[in-house]
N, C-alpha and C positions, 0 to 999 in steps of 0.2 A: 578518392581520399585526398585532403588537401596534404600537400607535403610541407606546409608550415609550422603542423600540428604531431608531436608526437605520437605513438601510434596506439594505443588499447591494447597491451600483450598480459595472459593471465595465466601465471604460473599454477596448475591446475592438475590433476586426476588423469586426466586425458590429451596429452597436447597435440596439435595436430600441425604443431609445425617446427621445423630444423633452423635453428639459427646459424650458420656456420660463416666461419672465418672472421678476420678483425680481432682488434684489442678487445679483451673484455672484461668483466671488473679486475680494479686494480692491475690495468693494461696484461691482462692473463688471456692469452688467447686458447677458446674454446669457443666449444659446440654449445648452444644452447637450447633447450625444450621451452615451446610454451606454447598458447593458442591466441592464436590470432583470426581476424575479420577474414573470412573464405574467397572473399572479392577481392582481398588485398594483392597489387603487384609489387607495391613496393613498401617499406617501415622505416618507419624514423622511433628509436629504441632512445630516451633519458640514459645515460652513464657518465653519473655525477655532473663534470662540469662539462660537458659537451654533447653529442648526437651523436649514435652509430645510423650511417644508413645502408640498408639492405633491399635487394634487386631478385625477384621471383625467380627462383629455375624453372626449365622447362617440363621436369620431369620428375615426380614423386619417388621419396625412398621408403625403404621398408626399413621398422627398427626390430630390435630383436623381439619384439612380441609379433610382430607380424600387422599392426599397422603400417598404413599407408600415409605419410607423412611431406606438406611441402618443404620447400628445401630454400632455402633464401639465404643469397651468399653476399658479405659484407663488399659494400662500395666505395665508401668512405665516412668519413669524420667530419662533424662541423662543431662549433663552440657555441654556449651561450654568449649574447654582446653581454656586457656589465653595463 
């Protein structure tokens, strides 16, 4: 997946993956649910004027329903140029 492109994440029914750590909207730091591309190691996440980016873990969690869920923990921040 090119890492110049944002990444396809679809707040959805079923998500199958753990957004965790990093500033997140309105610099609020949280967890977040959504599904993402299965191939994905890495995500570049839109939040407003800048980019969260986020790095695969190596190891699935379970959430309280008892999916199996990846887990992808914030790396850093980049901005749009103007």
């Amino acid at each position: 997946m090119p890492t110049d492109q944002p990444t396809s994440t679809v707040h959805g029914n079923q998500p199958n993956t753990l957004l965790r750590g990093g500033p997140g909207r309105a610099d609020e730091v949280a967890d977040r649910y959504c599904r993402t591309d299965e191939a994905a190691s890495t995500l570049k996440v839109r939040n407003g004027n800048c980019y969260d980016h986020f790095r695969v873990e190596p190891d699935p969690v379970l959430d309280g329903q008892g999916r199996s869920l990846r887990v992808f923990t914030w790396s850093h921040r980049t901005y749009v140029a103007e």
